[in-house]
C-alpha positions as CSV (number, residue, x, y, z in Angstrom):
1,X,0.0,0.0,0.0
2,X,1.5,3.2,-1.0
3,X,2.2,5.8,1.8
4,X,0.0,8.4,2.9
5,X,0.9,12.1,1.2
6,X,2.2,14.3,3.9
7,X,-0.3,16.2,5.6
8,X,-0.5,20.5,5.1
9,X,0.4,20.6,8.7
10,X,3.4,18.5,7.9
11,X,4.5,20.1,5.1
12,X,4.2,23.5,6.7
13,X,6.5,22.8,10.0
14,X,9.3,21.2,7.3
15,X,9.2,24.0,4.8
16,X,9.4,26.4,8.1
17,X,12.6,24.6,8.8
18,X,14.0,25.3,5.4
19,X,12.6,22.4,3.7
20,X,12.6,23.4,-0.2
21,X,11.0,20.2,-1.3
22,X,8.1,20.4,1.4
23,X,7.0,24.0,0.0
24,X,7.5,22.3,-3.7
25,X,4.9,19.6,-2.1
26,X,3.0,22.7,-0.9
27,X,3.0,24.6,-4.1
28,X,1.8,21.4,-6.6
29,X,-1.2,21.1,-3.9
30,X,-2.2,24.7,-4.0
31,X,-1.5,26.1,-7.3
32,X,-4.7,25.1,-9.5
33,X,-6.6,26.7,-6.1
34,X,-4.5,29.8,-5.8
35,X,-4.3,30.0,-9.9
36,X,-8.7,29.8,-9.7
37,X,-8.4,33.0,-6.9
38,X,-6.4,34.6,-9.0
39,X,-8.5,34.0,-12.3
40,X,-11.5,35.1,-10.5
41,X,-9.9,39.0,-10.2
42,X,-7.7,39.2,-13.2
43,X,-7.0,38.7,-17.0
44,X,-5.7,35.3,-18.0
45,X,-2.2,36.4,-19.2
46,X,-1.9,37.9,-16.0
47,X,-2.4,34.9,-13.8
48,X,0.8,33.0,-14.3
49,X,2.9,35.0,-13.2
50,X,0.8,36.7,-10.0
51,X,0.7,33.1,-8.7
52,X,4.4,32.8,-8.8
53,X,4.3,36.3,-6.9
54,X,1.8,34.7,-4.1
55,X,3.4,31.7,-4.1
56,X,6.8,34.1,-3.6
57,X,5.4,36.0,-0.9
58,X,4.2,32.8,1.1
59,X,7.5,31.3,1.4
60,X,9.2,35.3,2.5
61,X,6.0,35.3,5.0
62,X,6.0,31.2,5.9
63,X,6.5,32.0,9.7
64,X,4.2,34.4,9.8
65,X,1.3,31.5,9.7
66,X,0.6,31.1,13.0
67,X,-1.2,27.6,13.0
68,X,0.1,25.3,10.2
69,X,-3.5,23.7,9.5
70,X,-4.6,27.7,8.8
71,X,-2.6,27.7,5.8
72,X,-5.0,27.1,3.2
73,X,-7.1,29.9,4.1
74,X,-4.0,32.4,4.4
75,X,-2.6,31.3,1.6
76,X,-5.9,32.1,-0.6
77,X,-5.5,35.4,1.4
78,X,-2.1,36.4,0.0
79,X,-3.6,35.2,-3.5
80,X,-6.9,37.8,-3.1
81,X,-4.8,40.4,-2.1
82,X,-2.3,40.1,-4.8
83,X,-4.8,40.0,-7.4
84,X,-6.4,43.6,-5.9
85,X,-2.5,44.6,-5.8
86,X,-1.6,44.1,-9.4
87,X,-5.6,45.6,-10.5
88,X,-4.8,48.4,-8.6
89,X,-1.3,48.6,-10.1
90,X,-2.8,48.3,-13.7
91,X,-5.4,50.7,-13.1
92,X,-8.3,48.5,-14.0
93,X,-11.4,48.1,-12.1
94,X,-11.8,43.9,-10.8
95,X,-13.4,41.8,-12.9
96,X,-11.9,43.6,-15.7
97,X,-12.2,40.8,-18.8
98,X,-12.5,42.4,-22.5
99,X,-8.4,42.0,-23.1
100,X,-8.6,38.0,-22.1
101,X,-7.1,36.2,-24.4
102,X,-7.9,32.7,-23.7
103,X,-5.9,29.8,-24.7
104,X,-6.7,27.0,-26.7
105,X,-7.9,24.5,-24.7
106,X,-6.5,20.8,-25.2
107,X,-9.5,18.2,-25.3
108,X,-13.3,19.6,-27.3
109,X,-12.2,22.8,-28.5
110,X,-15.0,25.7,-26.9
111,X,-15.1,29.0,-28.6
112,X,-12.8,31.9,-26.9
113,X,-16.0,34.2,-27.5
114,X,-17.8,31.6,-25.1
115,X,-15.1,31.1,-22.8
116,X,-15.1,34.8,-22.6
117,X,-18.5,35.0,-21.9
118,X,-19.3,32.1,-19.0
119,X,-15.5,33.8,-17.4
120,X,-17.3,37.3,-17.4
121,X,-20.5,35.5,-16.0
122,X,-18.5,34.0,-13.1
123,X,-16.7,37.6,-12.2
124,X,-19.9,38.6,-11.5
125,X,-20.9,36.0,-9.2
126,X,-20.3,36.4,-5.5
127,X,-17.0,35.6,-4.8
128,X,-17.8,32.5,-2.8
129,X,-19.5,31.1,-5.5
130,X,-16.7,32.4,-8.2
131,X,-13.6,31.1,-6.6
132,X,-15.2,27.2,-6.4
133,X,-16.4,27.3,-9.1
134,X,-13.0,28.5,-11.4
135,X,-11.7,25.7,-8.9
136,X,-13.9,23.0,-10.4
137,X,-14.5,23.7,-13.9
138,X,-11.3,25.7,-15.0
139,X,-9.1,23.5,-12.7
140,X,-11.1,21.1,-12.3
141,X,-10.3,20.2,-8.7
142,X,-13.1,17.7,-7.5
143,X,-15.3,19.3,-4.0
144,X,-13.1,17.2,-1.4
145,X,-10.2,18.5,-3.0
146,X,-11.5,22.4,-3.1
147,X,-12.3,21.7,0.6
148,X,-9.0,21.1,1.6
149,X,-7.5,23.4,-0.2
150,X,-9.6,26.3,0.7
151,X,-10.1,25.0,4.6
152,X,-14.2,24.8,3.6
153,X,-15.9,22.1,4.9
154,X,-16.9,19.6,2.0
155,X,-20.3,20.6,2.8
156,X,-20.0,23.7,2.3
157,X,-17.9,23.8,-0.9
158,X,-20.9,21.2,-2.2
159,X,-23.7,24.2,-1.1
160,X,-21.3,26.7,-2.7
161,X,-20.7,24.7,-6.1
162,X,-24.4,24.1,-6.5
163,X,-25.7,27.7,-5.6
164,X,-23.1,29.0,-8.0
165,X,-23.9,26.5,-10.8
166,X,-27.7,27.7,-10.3
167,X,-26.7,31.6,-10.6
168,X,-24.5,30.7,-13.6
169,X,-27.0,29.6,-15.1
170,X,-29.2,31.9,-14.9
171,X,-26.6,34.6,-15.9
172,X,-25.4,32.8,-19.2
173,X,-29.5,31.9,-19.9
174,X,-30.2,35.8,-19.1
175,X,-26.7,36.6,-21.7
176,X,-28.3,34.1,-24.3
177,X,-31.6,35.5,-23.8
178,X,-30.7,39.0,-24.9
179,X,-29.1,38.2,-27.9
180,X,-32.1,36.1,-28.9
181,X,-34.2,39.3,-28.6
């Protein structure tokens, strides 16, 4: 039977201590999570290299996590307030999404114009609801694995996934709506 993966907690005390390839173990864990937090705020282009910068910043600011099992939530933290950083930086308003230029996705090619489109639709969902939901079906993280990575209980990721799948809905319905008119 193959060994247990290190627990966060884990992980955190040895990359405290200097350990390079714990925070490696810690940075293939989190970055689809902190890459969807970042994706919620930003352009595409953009995201790549902001999640270097929070991932950066984490391992500058490791010590200052207080409890090792709250490192989920203060890492998605650092990634929020990176994102409002770099918009602020840019001088764009959040959510900003015209100049995305979405790449070409490997398996059943979807339209950039409709990528475009259900992205906008999710920037203007709460950003409960956004976050999760770029997590699952941009990242495709399944709910136990969005729980642990944003310290929700499954429970509540499952609430969040399905209240933001119902409101997506109804904003890309509402979109297609409009242009049926």
């Amino acid at each position: 039977m193959p060994a247990a993966p290190p627990s966060v907690v884990d992980l955190v005390i040895a990359a405290r201590r200097g350990d390079g390839a714990a925070f490696a173990h810690l940075y293939d864990r989190f970055a689809a999570a902190v890459h969807a937090v970042v994706l919620a705020r930003v352009a595409w282009q953009d995201c790549a290299d902001l999640v270097q910068d929070v991932f950066l910043i984490a391992w500058q600011r490791l010590d200052a996590v207080r409890e090792p099992a709250a490192f989920p939530g203060w890492l998605m933290t650092i990634a929020r307030n990176r994102a409002t950083d770099h918009l602020r930086g840019a001088g764009r308003a959040p959510r900003a999404s015209a100049d995305d230029r979405v790449p070409e996705p490997a398996v059943a090619p979807v339209p950039a114009a409709e990528v475009r489109e259900a992205l906008a639709a999710i920037r203007t969902l709460p950003e409960a609801y956004r976050e999760i939901l770029l997590m699952r079906l941009v990242e495709g993280l399944a709910g136990p694995e969005i729980a642990e990575r944003t310290g929700l209980t499954p429970g509540s990721v499952r609430v969040n996934l399905h209240r933001g799948m119902m409101l997506l809905r109804d904003r890309l319905g509402a979109t297609a709506a409009g242009e049926d008119a």
